[in-house]
C-alpha positions, 0 to 999 in steps of 0.5 A: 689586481690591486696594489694593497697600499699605504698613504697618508693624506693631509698637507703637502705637495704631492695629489694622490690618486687612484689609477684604475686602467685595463687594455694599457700599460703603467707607461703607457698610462702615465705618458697619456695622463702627462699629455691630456693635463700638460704636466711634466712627466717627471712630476708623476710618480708610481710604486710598481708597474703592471701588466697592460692585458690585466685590470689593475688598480695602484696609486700615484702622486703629482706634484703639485696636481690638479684636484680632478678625476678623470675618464679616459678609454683605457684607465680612470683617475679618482683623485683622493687629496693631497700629501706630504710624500710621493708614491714609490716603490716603498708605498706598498708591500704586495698585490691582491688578485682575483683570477677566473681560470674557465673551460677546464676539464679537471680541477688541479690540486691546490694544497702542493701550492699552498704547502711548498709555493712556487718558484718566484721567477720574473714571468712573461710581462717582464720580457716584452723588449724581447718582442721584434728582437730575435730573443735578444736583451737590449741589456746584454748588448749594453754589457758586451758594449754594443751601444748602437745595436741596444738603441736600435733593438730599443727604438727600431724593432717593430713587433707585432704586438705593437700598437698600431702608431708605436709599430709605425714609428719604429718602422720609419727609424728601422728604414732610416736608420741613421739618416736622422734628418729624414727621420725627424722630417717624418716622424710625428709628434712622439717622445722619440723626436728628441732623442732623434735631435740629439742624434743629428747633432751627435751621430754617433753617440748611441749611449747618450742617447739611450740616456734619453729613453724614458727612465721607467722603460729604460730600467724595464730594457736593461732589467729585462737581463738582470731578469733572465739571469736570476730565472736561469740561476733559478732553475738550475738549482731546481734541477737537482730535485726529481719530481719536476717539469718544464714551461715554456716562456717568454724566453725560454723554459721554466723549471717547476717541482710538483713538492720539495724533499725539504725546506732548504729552497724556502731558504735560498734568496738570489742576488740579481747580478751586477758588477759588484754583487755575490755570486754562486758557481751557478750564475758564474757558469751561467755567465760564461755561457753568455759570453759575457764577465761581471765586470762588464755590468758597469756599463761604459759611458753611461751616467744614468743607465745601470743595473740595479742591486737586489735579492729575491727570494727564491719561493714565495708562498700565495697568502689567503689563498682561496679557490672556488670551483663551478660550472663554466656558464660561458662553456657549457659541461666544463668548469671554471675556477676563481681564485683569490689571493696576495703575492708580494710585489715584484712576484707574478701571478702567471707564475702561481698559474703556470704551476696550478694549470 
């Protein structure tokens, strides 16, 4: 995957550099870089997050960075010169894959792809704080105002898919929790020590100190519900129309149709919930089985922490979209497909998979 981006380079304050990692996330990368150079992780910035199982390509800036490349074992650096502007979400407009689909028995149709699209739902990659919680979303418990349990579901929940280190750290706070001195006498060198600090000065305070999560993760733990709600408004909608079939996910099942009646669904865009925004009968029964109200996504006692506006469309179209179709030489008699195509950001190509396969 590769960020299609847009930069300009000359004077300025900010070094602009191409990221190529694989085997780890932007996070995860961005935490590492900030240790091995010794700069503040608030100098970085980034456009869009990517998923930590795929090879990626995007851009990043640091103000004030150093003119070096460097090579790591999970991501490599190319610095490309300096700028007047930070990279950010407005840097790029969408993302360039290419996929090799292998040990196929039959090809699958491409044409209903092209002419009706896919749902845009958020797939799997956006719900990796589900992992070691039971299924349950750190920012529905923010809504319902159970502060305490969102930190430790953050902090606290070992998952297997966890990094060795990362699962023993939220092993030792999980067996300790609440006992802050000893945690803090145990735990090693990790960005968690001084949240933990804060802890023990201010027990009780568990949404101060979700506050000093990193803001990146935080807006992934909080959105990850935004998320689940937009997928649910989504494929109730679909369920009017008669040609479809489920998938399961990360959390739950996602509707697909195999062609559309009419265009009305390119039509239709779908606000993200938040305090203040408009919402169909849909997502208003969506929210009454949740248990929760739309004013309670103005979350109490909470300056830096918020769900954030937005609307998605609710089909997105894969543009020079291309498939080529071989013999598989890694699995002898079958057959392998590559595909290439552009998405724009915030759409999934796991999502264009789970239709085609």
């Amino acid at each position: 995957m590769r960020e299609l981006d847009r930069y300009e380079l000359g004077d300025g304050p900010f070094s602009l550099y191409r990221l190529e990692k694989w085997d780890i996330g932007t996070i995860e990368a961005i935490r590492n870089l900030a240790q091995k150079w010794g700069i503040a992780r608030r100098r970085i910035s980034f456009g869009g997050l990517k998923d930590r199982h795929a090879t990626c390509e995007q851009l990043l800036s640091i103000y004030d960075g150093p003119p070096r490349d460097w090579e790591g074992s999970a991501f490599r650096m190319k610095y490309l010169g300096r700028s007047r502007n930070p990279i950010g979400r407005d840097s790029f407009d969408a993302n360039a894959f290419r996929i090799v689909v292998r040990d196929l028995d039959e090809i699958p149709e491409f044409e209903p792809l092209r002419r009706w699209g896919v749902p845009n739902y958020f797939d799997d990659q956006r719900f990796g704080s589900l992992r070691g919680t039971d299924g349950e979303f750190i920012g529905r418990c923010l809504v319902r105002g159970d502060q305490e349990r969102a930190l430790r579901l953050a902090i606290a929940s070992p998952a297997a898919e966890d990094r060795k280190k990362q699962r023993e750290v939220k092993q030792l706070i999980r067996d300790h929790w609440r006992d802050w001195k000893t945690v803090l006498d145990r735990l090693p060198g990790v960005p968690e020590r001084n949240l933990i600090h804060y802890l023990i000065d201010h027990p009780t305070a568990y949404g101060r100190a979700f506050e000093l999560l990193d803001e990146n993760l935080r807006i992934l733990l909080v959105s990850a519900y935004q998320s689940y709600l937009w997928n649910r408004t989504l494929t109730e909608h679909l369920r009017s129309f008669s040609d479809t079939f489920e998938v399961p996910y990360a959390a739950g099942t996602l509707l697909f149709y195999r062609a559309l009646p009419d265009d009305r669904l390119f039509e239709l865009s779908i606000p993200l919930v938040t305090a203040s925004s408009p919402m169909d009968d849909i997502t208003k029964r969506i929210l009454v089985e949740e248990g929760v109200e739309q004013r309670m996504f103005r979350l109490k006692k909470m300056d830096r922490t918020f769900f954030g506006r937005g609307i998605r469309a609710a089909v997105v179209r894969p543009v020079k979209f291309a498939a080529e179709v071989g013999d598989d030489e890694l699995n002898p008699g079958r057959r392998k497909c590559t595909l290439s195509f552009e998405l724009p950001k915030g759409s999934y190509a796991t999502v264009l998979l789970k239709r085609l396969f």
